[in-house]
Backbone atoms as SQL, in Angstrom:
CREATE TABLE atoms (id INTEGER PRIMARY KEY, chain TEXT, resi INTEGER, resn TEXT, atom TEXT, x REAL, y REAL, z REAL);
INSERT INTO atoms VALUES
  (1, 'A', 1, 'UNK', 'N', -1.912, 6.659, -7.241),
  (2, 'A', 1, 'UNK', 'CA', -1.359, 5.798, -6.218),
  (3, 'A', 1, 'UNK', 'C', -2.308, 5.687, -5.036),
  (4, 'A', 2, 'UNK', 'N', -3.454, 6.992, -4.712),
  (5, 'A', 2, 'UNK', 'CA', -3.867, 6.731, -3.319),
  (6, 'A', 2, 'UNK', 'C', -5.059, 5.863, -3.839),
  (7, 'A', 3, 'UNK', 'N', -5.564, 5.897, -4.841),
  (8, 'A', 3, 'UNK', 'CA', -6.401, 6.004, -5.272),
  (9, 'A', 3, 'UNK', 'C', -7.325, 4.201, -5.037),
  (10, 'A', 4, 'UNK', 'N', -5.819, 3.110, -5.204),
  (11, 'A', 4, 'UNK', 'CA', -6.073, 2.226, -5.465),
  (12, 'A', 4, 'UNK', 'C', -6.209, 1.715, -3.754),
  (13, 'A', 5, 'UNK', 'N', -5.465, 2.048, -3.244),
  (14, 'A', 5, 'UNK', 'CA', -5.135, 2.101, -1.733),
  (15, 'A', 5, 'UNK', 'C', -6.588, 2.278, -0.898),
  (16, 'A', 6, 'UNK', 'N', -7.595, 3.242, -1.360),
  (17, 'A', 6, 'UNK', 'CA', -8.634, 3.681, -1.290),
  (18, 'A', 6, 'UNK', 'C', -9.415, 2.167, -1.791),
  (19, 'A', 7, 'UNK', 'N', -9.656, 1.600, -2.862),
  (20, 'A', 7, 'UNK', 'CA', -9.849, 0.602, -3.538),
  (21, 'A', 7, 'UNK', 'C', -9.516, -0.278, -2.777),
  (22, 'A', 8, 'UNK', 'N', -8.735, -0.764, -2.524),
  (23, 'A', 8, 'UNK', 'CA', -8.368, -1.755, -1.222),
  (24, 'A', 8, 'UNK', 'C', -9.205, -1.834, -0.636),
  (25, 'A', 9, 'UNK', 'N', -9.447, -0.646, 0.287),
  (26, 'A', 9, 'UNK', 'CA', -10.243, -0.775, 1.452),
  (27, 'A', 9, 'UNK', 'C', -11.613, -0.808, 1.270),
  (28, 'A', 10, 'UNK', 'N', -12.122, -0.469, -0.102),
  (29, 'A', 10, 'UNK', 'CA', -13.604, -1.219, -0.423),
  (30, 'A', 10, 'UNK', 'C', -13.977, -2.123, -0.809),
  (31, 'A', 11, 'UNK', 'N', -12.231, -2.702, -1.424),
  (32, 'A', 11, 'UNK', 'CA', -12.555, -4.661, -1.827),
  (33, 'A', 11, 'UNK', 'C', -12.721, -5.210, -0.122),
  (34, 'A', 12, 'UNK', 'N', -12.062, -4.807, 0.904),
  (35, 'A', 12, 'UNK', 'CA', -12.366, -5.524, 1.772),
  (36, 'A', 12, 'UNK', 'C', -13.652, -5.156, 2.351),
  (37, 'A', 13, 'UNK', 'N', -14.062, -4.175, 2.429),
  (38, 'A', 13, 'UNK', 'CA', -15.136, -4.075, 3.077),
  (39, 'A', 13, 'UNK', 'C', -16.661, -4.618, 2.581),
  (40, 'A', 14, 'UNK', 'N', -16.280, -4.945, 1.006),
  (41, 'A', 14, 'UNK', 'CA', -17.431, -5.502, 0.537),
  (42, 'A', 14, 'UNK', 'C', -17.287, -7.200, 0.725),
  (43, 'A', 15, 'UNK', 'N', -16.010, -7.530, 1.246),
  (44, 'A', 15, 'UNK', 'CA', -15.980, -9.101, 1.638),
  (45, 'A', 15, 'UNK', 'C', -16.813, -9.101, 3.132),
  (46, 'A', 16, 'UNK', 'N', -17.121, -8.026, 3.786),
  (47, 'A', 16, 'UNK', 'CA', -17.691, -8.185, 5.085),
  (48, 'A', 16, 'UNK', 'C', -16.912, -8.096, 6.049),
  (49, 'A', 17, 'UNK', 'N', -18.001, -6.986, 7.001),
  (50, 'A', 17, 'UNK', 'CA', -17.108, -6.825, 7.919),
  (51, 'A', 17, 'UNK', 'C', -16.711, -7.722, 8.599),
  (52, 'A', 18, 'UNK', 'N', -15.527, -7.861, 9.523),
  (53, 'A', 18, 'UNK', 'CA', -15.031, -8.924, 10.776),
  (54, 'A', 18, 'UNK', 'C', -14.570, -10.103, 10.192),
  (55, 'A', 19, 'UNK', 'N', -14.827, -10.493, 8.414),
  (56, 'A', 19, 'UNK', 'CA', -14.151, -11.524, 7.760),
  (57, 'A', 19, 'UNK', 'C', -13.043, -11.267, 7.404),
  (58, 'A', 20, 'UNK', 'N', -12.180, -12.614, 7.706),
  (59, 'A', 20, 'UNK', 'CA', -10.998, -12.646, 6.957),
  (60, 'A', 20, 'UNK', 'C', -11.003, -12.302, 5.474),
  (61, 'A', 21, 'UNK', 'N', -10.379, -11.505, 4.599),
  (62, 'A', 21, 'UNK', 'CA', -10.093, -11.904, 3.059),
  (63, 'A', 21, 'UNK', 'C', -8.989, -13.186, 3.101),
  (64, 'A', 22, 'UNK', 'N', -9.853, -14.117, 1.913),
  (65, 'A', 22, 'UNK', 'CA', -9.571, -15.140, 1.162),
  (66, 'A', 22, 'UNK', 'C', -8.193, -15.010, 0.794),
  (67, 'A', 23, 'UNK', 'N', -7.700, -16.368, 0.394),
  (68, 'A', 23, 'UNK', 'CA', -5.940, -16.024, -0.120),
  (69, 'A', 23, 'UNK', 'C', -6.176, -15.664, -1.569),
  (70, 'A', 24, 'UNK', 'N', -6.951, -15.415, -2.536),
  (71, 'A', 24, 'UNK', 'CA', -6.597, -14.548, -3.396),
  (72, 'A', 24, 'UNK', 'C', -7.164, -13.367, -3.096),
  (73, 'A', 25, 'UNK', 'N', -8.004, -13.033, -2.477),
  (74, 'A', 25, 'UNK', 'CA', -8.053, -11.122, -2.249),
  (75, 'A', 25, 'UNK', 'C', -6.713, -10.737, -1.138),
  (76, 'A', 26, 'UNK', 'N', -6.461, -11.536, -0.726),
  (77, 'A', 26, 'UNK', 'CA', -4.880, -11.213, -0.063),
  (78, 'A', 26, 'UNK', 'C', -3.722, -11.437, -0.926),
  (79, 'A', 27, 'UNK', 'N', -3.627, -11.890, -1.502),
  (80, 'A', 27, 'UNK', 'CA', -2.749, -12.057, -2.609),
  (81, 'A', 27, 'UNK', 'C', -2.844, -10.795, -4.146),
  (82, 'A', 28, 'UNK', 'N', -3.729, -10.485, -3.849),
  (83, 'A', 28, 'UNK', 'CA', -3.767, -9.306, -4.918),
  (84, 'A', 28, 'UNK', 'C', -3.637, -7.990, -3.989),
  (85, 'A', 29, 'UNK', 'N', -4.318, -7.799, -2.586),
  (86, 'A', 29, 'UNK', 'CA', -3.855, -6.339, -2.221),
  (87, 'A', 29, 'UNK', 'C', -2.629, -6.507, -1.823),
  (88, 'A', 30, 'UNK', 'N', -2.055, -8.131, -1.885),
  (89, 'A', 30, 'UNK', 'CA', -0.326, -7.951, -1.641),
  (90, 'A', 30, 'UNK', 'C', 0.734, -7.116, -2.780),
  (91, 'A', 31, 'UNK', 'N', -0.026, -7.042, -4.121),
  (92, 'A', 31, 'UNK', 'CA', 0.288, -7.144, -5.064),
  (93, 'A', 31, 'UNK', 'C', 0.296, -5.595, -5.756),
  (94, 'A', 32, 'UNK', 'N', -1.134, -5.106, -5.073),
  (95, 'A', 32, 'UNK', 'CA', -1.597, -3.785, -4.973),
  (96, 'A', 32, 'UNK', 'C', -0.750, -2.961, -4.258),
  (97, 'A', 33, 'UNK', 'N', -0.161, -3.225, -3.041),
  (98, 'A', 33, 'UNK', 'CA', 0.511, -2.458, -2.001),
  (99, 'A', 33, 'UNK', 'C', 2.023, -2.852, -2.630),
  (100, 'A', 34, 'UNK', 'N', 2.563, -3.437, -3.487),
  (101, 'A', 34, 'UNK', 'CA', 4.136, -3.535, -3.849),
  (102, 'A', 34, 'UNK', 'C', 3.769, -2.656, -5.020),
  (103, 'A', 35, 'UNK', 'N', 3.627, -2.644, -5.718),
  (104, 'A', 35, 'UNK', 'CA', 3.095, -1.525, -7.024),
  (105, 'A', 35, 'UNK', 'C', 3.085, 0.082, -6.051),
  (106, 'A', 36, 'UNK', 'N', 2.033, -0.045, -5.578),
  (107, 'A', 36, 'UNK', 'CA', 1.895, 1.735, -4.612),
  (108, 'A', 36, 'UNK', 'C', 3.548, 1.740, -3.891),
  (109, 'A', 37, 'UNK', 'N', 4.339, 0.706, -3.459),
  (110, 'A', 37, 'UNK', 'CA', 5.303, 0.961, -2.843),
  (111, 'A', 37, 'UNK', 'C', 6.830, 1.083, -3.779),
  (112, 'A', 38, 'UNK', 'N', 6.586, 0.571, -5.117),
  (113, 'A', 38, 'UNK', 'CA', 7.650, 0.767, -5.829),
  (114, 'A', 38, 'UNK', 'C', 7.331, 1.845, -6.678),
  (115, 'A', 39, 'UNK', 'N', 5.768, 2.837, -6.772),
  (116, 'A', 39, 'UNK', 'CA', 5.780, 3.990, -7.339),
  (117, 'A', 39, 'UNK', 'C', 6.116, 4.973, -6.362),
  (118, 'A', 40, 'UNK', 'N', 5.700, 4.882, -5.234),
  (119, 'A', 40, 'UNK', 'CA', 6.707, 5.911, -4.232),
  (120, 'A', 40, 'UNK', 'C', 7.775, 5.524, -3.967),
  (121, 'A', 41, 'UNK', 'N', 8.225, 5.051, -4.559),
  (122, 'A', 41, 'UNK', 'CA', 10.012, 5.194, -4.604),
  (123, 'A', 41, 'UNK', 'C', 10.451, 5.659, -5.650),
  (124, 'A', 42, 'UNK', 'N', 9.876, 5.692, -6.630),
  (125, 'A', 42, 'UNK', 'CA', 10.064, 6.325, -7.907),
  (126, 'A', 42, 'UNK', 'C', 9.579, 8.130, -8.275),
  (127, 'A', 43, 'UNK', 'N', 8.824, 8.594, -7.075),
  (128, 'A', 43, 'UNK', 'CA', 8.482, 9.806, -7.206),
  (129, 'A', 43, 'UNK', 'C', 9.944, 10.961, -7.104),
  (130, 'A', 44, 'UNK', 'N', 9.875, 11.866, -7.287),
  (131, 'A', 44, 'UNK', 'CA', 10.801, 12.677, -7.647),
  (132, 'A', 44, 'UNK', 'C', 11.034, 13.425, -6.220),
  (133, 'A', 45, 'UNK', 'N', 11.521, 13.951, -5.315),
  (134, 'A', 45, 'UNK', 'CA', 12.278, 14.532, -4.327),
  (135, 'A', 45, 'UNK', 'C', 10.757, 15.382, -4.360),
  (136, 'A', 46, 'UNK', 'N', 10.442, 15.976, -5.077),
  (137, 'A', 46, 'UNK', 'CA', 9.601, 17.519, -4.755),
  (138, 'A', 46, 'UNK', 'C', 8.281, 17.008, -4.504),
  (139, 'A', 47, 'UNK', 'N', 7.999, 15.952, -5.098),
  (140, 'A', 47, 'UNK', 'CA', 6.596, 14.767, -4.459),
  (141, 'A', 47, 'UNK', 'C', 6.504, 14.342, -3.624),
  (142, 'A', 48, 'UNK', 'N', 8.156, 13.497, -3.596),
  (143, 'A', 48, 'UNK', 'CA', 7.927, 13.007, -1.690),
  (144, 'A', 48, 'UNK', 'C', 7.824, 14.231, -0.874),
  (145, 'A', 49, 'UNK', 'N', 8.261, 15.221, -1.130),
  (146, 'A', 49, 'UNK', 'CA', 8.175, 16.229, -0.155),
  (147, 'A', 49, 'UNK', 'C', 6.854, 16.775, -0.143),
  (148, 'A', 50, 'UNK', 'N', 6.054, 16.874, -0.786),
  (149, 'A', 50, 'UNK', 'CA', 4.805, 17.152, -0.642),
  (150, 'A', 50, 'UNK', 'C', 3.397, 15.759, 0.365),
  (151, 'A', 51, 'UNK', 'N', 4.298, 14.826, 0.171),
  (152, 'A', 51, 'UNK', 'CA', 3.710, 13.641, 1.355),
  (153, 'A', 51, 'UNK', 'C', 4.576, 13.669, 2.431),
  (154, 'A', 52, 'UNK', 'N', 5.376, 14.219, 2.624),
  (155, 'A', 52, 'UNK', 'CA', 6.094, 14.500, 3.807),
  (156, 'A', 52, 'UNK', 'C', 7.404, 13.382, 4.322),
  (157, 'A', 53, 'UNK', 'N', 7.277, 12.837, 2.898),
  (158, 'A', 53, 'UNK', 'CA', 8.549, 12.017, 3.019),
  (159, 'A', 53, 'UNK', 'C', 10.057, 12.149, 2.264),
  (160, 'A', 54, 'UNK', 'N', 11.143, 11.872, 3.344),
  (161, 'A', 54, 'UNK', 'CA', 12.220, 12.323, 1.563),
  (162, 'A', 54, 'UNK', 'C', 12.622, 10.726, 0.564),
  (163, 'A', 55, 'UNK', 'N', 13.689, 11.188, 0.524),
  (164, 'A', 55, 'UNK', 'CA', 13.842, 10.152, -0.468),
  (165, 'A', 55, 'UNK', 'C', 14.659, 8.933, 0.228),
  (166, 'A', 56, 'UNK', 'N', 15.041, 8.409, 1.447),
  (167, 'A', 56, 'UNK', 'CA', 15.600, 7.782, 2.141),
  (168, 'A', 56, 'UNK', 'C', 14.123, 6.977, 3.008),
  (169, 'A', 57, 'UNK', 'N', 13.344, 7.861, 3.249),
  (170, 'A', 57, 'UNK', 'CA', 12.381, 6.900, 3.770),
  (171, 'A', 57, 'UNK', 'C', 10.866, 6.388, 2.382),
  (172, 'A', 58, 'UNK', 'N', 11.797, 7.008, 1.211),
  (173, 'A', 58, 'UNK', 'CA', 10.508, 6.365, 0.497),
  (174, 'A', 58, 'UNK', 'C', 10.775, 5.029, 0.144),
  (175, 'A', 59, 'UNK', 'N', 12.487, 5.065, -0.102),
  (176, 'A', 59, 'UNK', 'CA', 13.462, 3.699, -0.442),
  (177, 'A', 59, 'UNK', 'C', 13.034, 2.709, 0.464),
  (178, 'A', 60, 'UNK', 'N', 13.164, 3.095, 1.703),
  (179, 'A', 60, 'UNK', 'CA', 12.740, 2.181, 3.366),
  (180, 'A', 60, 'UNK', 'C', 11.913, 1.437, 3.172),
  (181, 'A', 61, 'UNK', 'N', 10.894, 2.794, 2.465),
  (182, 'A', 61, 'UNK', 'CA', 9.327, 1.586, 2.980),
  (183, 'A', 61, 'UNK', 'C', 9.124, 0.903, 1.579),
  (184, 'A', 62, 'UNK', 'N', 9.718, 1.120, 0.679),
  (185, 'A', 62, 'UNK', 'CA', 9.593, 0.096, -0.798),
  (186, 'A', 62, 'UNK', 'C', 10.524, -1.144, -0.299),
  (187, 'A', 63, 'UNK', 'N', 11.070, -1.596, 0.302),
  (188, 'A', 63, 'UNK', 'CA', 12.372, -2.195, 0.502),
  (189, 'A', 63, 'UNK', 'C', 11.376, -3.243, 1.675),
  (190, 'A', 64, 'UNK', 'N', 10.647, -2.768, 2.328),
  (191, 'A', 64, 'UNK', 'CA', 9.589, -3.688, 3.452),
  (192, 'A', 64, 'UNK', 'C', 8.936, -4.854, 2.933),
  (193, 'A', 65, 'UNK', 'N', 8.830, -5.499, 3.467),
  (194, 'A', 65, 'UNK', 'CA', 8.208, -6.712, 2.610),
  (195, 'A', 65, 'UNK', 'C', 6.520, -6.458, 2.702),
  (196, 'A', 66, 'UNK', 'N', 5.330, -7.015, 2.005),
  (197, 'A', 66, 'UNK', 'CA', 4.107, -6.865, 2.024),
  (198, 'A', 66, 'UNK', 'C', 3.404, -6.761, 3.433),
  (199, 'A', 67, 'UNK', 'N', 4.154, -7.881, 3.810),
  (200, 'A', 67, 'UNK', 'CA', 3.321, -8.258, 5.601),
  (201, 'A', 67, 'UNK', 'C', 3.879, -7.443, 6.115),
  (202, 'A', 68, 'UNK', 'N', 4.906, -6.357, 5.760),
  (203, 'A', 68, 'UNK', 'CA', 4.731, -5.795, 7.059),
  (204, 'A', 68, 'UNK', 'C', 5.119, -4.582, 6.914),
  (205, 'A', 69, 'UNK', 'N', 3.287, -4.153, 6.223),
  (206, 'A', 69, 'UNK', 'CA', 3.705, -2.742, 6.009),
  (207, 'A', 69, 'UNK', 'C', 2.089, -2.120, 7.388),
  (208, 'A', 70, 'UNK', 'N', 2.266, -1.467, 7.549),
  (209, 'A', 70, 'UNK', 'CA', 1.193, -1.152, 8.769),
  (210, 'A', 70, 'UNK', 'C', -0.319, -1.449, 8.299),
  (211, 'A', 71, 'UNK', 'N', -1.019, -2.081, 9.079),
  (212, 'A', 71, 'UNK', 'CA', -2.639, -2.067, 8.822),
  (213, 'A', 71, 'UNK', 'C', -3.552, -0.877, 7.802),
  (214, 'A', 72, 'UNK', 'N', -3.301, -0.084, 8.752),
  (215, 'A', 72, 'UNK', 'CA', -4.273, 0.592, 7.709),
  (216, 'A', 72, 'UNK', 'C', -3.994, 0.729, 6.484),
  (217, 'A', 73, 'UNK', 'N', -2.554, 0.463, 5.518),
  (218, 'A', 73, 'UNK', 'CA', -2.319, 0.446, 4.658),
  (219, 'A', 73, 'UNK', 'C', -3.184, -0.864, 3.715),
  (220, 'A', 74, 'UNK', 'N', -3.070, -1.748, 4.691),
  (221, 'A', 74, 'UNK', 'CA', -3.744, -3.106, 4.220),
  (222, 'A', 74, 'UNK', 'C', -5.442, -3.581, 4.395),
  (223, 'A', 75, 'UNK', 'N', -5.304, -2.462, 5.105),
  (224, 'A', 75, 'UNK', 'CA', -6.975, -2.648, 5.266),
  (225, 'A', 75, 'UNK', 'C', -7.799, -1.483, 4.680);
């Protein structure tokens, strides 16, 4: 899961710094970040607890829509 998240942030950085990403590299880390957000909702109580979340705020943030999950997630 972090892994791709990590990945993200080198698809953008190889678009250049201070550029916008294009509507399909935004459209796929939209796509990227609902996947990472519906597998942490699916982790088991003793996982979220090891990221420091329980199971009420993993639901929360799967339940957020793409735009508006915090920056650094997206960048």
């Amino acid at each position: 899961m972090f892994t791709s998240v990590h990945t993200s942030e080198m698809t953008l950085r190889r678009l250049g710094a201070g550029r916008r990403p294009g509507l399909i590299a935004r459209l796929l880390l939209a796509r990227r970040l609902r996947r990472e957000m519906t597998a942490l909702a699916n982790l088991d109580d003793r996982l979220l607890n090891d990221v420091g979340l329980n199971r009420h705020e993993a639901l929360r943030a799967a339940e957020l829509p793409e735009w508006d999950a915090p920056a650094h997630w997206r960048a």
